[in-house]
C-alpha positions in Angstrom: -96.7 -154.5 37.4 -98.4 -154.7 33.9 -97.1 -157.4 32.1 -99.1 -157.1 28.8 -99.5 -161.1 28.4 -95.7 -161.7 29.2 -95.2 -164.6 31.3 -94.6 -164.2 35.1 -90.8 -164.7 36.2 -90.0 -166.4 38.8 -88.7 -163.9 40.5 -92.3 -161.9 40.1 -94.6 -164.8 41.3 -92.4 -165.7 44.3 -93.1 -161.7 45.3 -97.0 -162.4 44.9 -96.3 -165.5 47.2 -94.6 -163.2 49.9 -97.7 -160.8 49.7 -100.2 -163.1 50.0 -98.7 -165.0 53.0 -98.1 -161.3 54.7 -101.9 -160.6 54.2 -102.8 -163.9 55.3 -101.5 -163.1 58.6 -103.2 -160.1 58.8 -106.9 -162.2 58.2 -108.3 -165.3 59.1 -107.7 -168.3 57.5 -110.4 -170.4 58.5 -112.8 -168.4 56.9 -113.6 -168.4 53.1 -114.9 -165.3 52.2 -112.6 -163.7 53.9 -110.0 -165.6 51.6 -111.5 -164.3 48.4 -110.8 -161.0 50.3 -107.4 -161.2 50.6 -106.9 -162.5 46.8 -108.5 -159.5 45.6 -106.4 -157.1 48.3 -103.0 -158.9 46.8 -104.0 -158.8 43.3 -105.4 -155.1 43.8 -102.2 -154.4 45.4 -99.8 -155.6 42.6 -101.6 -154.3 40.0 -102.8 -158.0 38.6 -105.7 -160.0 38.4 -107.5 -161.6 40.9 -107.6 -165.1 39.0 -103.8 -164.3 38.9 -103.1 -164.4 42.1 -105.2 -167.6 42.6 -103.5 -170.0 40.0 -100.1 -169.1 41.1 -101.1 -170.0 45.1 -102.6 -173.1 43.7 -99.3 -173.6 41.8 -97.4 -172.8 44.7 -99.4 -174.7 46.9 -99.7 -178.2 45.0 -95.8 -178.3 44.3 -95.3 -178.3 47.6 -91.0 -177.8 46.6 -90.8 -173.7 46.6 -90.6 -174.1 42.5 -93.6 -173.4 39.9 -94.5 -175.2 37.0 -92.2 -174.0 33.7 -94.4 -171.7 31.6 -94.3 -172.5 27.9 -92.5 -170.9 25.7 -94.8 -168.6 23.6 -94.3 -168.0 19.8 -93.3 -170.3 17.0 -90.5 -172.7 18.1 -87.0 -171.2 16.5 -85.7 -173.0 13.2 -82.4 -174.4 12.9 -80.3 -172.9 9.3 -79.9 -175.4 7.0 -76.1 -176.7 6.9 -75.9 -177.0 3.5 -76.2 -173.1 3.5 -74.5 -172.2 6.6 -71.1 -174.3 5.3 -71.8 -172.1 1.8 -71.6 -169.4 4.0 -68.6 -170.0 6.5 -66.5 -171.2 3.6 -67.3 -167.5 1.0 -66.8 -165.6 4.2 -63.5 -167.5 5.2 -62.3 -167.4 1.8 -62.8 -163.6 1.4 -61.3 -163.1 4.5 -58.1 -164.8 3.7 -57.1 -162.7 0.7 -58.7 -159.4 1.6 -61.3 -159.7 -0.1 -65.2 -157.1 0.5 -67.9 -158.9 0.7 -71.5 -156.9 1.3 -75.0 -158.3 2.1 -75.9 -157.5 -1.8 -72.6 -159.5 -2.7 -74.0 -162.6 -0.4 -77.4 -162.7 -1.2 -76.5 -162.8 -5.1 -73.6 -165.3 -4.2 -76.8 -167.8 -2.7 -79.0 -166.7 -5.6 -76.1 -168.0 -8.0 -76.3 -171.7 -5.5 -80.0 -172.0 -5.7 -81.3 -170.3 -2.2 -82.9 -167.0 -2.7 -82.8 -165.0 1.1 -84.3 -161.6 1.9 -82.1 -158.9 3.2 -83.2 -159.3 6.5 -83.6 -162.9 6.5 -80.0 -163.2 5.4 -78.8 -160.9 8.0 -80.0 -163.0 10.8 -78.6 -166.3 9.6 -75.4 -164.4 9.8 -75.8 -163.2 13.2 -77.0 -166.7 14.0 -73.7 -168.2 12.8 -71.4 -165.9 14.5 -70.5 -162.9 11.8 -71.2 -159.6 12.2 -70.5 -156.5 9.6 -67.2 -154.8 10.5 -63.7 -154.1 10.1 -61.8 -157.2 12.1 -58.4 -158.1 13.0 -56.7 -156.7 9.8 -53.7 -158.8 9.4 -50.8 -159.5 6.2 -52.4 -161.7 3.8 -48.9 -163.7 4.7 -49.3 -164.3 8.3 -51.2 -166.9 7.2 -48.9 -168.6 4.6 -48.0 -172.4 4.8 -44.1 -170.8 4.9 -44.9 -168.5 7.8 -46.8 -170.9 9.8 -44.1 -173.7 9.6 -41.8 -170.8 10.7 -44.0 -170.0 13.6 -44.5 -173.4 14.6 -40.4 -174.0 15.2 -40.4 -170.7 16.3 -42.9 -171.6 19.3 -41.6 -174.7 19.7 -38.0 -173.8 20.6 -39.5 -170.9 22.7 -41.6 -173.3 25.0 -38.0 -175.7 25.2 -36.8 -173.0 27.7 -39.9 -173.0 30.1 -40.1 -175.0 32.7 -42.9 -176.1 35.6 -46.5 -175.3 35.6 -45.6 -171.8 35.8 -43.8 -171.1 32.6 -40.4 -170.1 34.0 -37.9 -169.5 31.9 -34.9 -172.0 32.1 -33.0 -169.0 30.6 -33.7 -165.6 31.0 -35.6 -164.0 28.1 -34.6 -160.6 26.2 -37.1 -159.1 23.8 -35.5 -156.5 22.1 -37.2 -153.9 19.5 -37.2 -150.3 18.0 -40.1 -148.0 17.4 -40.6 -144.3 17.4 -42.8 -141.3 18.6 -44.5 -138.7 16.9 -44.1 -135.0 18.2 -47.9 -134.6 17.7 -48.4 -138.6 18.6 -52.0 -139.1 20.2 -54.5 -141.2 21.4 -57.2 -142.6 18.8 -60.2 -142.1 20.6 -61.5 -138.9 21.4 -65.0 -137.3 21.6 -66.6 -136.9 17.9 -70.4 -135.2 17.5 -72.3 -138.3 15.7 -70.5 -138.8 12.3 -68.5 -136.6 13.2 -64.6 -136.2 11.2 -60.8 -136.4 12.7 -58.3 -134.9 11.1 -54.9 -136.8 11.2 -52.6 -134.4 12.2 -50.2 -136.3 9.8 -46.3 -137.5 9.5 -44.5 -134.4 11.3 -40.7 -134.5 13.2 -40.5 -138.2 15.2 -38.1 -139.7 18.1 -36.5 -143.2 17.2 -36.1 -145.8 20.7 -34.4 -148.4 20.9 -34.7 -150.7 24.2 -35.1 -154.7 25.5 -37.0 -156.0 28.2 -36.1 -159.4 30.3 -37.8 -161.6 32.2 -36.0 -164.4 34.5 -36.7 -166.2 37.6 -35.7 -164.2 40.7 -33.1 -166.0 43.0 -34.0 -169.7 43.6 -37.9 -169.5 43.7 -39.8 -169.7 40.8 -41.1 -166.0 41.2 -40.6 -164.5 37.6 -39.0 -160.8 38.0 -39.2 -158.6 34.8 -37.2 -155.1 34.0 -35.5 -153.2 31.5 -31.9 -154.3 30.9 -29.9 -151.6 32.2 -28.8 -148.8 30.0 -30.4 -150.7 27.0 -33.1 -147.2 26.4 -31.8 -145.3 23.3 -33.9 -142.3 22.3 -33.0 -139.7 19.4 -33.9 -137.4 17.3 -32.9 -138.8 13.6 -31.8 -135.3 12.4 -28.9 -135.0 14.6 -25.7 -134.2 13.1 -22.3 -134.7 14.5 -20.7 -131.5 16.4 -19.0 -129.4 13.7 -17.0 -126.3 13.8 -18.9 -124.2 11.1 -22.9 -123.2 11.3 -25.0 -122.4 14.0 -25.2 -124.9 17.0 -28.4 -126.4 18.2 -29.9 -124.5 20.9 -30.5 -127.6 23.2 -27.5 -130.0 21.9 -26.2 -130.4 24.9 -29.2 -132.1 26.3 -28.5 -134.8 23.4 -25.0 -135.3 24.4 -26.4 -138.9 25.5 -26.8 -140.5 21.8 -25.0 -142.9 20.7 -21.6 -141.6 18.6 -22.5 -144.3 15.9 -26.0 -142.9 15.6 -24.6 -139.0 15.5 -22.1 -140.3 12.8 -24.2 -142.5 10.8 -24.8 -139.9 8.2 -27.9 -141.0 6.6 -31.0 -139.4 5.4 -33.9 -138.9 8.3 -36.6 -140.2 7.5 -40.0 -139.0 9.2 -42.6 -141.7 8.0 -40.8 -144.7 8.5 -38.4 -145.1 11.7 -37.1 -148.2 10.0 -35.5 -146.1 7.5 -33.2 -144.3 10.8 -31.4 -147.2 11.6 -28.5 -149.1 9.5 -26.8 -152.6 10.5 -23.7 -150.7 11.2 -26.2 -148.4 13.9 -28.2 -151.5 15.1 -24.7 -154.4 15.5 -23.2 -151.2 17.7 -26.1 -150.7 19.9 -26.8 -154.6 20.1 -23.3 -155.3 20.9 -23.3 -153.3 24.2 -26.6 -155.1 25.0 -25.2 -158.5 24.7 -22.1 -157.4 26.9 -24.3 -155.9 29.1 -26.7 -159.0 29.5 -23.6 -161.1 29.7 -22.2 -159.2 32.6 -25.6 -159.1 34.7 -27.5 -162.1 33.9 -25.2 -164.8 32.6 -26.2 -166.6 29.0 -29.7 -165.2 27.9 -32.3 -166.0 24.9 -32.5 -162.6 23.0 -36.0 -162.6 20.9 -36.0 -160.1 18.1 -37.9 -159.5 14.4 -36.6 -160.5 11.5 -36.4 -156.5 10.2 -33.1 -156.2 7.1 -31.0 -154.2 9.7 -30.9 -157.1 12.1 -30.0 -159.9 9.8 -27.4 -158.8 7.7 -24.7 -161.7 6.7 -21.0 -162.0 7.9 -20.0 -161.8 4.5 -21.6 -160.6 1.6 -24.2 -162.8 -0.8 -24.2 -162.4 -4.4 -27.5 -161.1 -6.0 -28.9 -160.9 -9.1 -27.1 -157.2 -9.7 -23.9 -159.0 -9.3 -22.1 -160.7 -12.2 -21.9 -164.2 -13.3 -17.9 -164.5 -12.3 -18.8 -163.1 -9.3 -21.4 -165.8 -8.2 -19.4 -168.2 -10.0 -16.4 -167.4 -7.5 -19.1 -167.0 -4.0 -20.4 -170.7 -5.1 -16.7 -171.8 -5.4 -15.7 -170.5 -1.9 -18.1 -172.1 -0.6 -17.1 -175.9 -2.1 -20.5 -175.9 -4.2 -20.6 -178.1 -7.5 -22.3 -176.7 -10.1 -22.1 -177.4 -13.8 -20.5 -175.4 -16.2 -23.4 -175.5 -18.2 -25.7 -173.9 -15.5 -26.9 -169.9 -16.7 -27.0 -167.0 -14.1 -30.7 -167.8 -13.0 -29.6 -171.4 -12.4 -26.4 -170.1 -10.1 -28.3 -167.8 -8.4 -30.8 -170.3 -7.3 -27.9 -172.4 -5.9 -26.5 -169.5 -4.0 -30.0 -169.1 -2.3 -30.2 -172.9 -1.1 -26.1 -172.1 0.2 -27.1 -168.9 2.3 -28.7 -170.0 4.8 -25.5 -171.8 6.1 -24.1 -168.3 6.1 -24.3 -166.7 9.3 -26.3 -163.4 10.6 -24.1 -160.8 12.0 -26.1 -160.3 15.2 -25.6 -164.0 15.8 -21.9 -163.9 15.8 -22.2 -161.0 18.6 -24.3 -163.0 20.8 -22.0 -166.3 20.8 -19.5 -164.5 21.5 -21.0 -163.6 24.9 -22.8 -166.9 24.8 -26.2 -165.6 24.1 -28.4 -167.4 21.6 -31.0 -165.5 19.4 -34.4 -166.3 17.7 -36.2 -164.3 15.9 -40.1 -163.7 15.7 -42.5 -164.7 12.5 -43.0 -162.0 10.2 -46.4 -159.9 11.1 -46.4 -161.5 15.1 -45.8 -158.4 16.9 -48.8 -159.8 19.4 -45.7 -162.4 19.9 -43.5 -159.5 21.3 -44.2 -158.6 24.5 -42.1 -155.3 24.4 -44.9 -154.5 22.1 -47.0 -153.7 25.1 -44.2 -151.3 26.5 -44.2 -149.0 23.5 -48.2 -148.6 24.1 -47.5 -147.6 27.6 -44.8 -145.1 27.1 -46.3 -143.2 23.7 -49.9 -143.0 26.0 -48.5 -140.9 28.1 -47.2 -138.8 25.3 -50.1 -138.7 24.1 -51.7 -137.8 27.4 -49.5 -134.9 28.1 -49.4 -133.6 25.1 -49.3 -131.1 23.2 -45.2 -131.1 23.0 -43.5 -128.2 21.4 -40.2 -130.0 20.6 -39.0 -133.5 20.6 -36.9 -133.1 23.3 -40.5 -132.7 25.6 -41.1 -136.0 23.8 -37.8 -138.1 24.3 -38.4 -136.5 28.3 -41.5 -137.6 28.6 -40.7 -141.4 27.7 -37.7 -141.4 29.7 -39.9 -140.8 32.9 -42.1 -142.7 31.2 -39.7 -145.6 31.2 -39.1 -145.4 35.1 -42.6 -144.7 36.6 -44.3 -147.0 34.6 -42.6 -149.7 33.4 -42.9 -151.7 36.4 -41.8 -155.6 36.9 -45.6 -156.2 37.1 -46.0 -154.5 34.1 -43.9 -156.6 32.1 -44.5 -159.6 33.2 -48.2 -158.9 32.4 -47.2 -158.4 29.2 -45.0 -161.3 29.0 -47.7 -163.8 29.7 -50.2 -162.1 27.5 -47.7 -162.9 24.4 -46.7 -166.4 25.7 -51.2 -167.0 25.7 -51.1 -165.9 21.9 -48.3 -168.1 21.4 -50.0 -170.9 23.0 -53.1 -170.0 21.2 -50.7 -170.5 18.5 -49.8 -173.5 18.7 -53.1 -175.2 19.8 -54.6 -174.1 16.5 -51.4 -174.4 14.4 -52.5 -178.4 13.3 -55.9 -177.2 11.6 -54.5 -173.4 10.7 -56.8 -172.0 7.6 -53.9 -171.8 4.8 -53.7 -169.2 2.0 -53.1 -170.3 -1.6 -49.8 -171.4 -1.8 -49.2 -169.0 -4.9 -49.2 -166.1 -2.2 -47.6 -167.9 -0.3 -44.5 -167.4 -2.6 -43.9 -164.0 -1.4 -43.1 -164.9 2.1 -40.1 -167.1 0.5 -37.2 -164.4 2.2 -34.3 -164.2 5.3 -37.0 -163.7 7.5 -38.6 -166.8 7.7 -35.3 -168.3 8.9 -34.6 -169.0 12.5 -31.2 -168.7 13.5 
């Protein structure tokens, strides 16, 4: 029990107090020499010194309240940074941070040299731990998600999403649809594995890929407030992008008959697969089809529903077309015209074009029209808020188990694989896990949406597009 000059805990002086009073029983204690006996026993005992033992008995003793007197604390007292330089600090960092910018310990310590405070390496490094940073890669997030634009879009956003919950509970007035696509790898794995220290992974890189498409809902079950969450029924779409249409010339695909189950629009959608980015797989001609069945689906089985989607091109194509700047000045001329806009004669094609982008909005989104028409209403997500989409979740469980039972020779393994995937473990508990997880972020959200850290509002200017328009 060699302390080496480190104060006694607690803990460790009650544990002398127990030994002593066990030795005491064993001698007299009427005796005094027979007390500086059993001192020196306990203190021989535990390793300690004698006078050890007696200051904490005498501590113990004179309290009288089974407590011991605080030790001091040893060393020099701890300084507090000075605010000046910690607000120097917070607002480089921040700043950096908010347009992507590298910043190194070098970089700082010449960015306080530059403002008057020279700081060693190590000096600096604690001030930095001290004020809550640490050296690493973070939450990587668009440089938009931040945007004045894309924050006043998630604040409606959130604000006619928490309109349909009800009760302390959070249950859904209407029942909620999440609705998303993604895609699978034929070599899709985990990203952790076990690597010798600094130690390389190879990516095995972009190779053949499944496309899904599938929605999620959550309602209350019966007249209880018990939420109940599932896959809408027959809303799972899985293929393989190269597919062609059944023809009479060439060979036939050994397993074709195992994808007799995709969608005819998707077989005769004729466009070119593309094996980096699934978004390039689907068309609003593909997506309006397979949305359309969902809606009558939902419509059948659970009444009027809120469908949440992203804002992604294929999903918010306009009834009618809009005129761009590709298109000629009669032409916009004639859209602006249709629409009862006034506009001067005067006015160049820039000048038209800007009116026809203010008029567009009153133009309505395909995928809208489908969902009134079974009395569904739709919303769609911020850009860059997938942590807002719950379904989010459900691609991570079905693509782990890919990756856990991997290697696949052929997609079909894969597309198999998710199917049971979807059915063993996509469970109602699952979802609504994942439900409440998203609806936490958006009430994160929301609490932090009045004193939100903006970008510049010249970035911001990107973000200026049909996806930051909730329908």
């Amino acid at each position: 029990m060699k302390r080496a000059g480190t104060p006694l805990t607690d803990n460790e002086k009650l544990m002398i107090i127990n030994v002593h009073q066990y030795f005491s029983g064993v001698n007299s204690k009427t005796e005094s020499h027979q007390k500086s006996t059993l001192r020196k026993r306990v203190a021989e005992a535990l390793g300690i010194a004698e006078g050890t033992v007696g200051s904490i008995v005498s501590d113990w003793n004179s309290r009288g309240d089974s407590t011991f007197t605080p030790h001091k604390t040893l060393g020099r007292p701890k300084s507090q940074p000075n605010e000046d330089i910690s607000e120097l600090l917070r607002t480089k960092i921040l700043n950096a941070n908010k347009t992507g910018g590298q910043l190194s310990t070098p970089i700082l310590r010449q960015f306080l040299a530059e403002n008057g405070y020279d700081f060693s390496k190590w000096k600096l490094l604690r001030l930095l731990h001290h004020l809550g940073f640490y050296y690493g890669q973070g939450e990587r997030r668009n440089i938009l998600h931040e945007s004045p634009n894309n924050i006043a879009f998630r604040c409606r956003y959130l604000r006619y999403r928490f309109a349909n919950l009800e009760g302390n509970n959070d249950v859904p007035r209407y029942p909620e649809v999440f609705l998303d696509e993604s895609y699978c790898h034929l070599h899709h794995n985990t990203r952790k594995t076990w690597v010798p220290h600094r130690g390389v992974v190879l990516e095995p890189g972009h190779g053949p890929l499944v496309v899904i498409f599938g929605a999620i809902i959550v309602f209350r079950n019966g007249a209880s407030n018990k939420l109940h969450g599932e896959l809408v029924p027959n809303s799972v779409h899985i293929w393989d992008p190269k597919i062609k249409p059944p023809g009479n010339r060439g060979r036939k695909r050994n397993n074709a008959e195992e994808w007799n189950d995709v969608p005819d629009v998707v077989k005769e959608a004729n466009i070119v697969p593309n094996q980096v980015d699934y978004h390039g797989n689907f068309t609003a001609e593909i997506f309006e089809d397979l949305f359309s069945t969902l809606c009558k689906t939902l419509h059948e089985k659970y009444g009027p529903v809120i469908i949440h989607m992203d804002g992604a091109s294929y999903h918010k194509r306009r009834v009618e077309t809009i005129p761009t700047s590709s298109a000629r000045k009669q032409e916009i001329i004639d859209w602006l015209n249709a629409h009862s806009i006034e506009f001067s004669d005067e006015l160049r094609k820039p000048e038209l074009l800007e009116l026809v982008k203010m008029a567009k909005e009153k133009v309505q989104f395909s995928c809208v029209k489908i969902a009134e028409q079974y009395e569904h209403e739709v919303s769609f997500t911020p850009p860059y808020h997938c942590e807002l989409q719950p379904i989010e979740g459900v691609w991570a469980v079905v693509k782990g188990e890919v990756a856990r039972s991997g290697p696949h020779t052929n997609l079909l393994s894969v597309r198999n694989t998710l199917l049971d995937a979807f059915k063993k473990k996509i469970t109602s508990q699952v979802i609504i896990g994942l439900w409440r997880k998203a609806l936490k972020h958006a009430k994160d959200y929301f609490e932090s949406d009045e004193g939100a850290y903006l970008i510049d509002e010249e970035l911001s200017d990107y973000s200026g597009s049909d996806e930051d328009h909730v329908t």
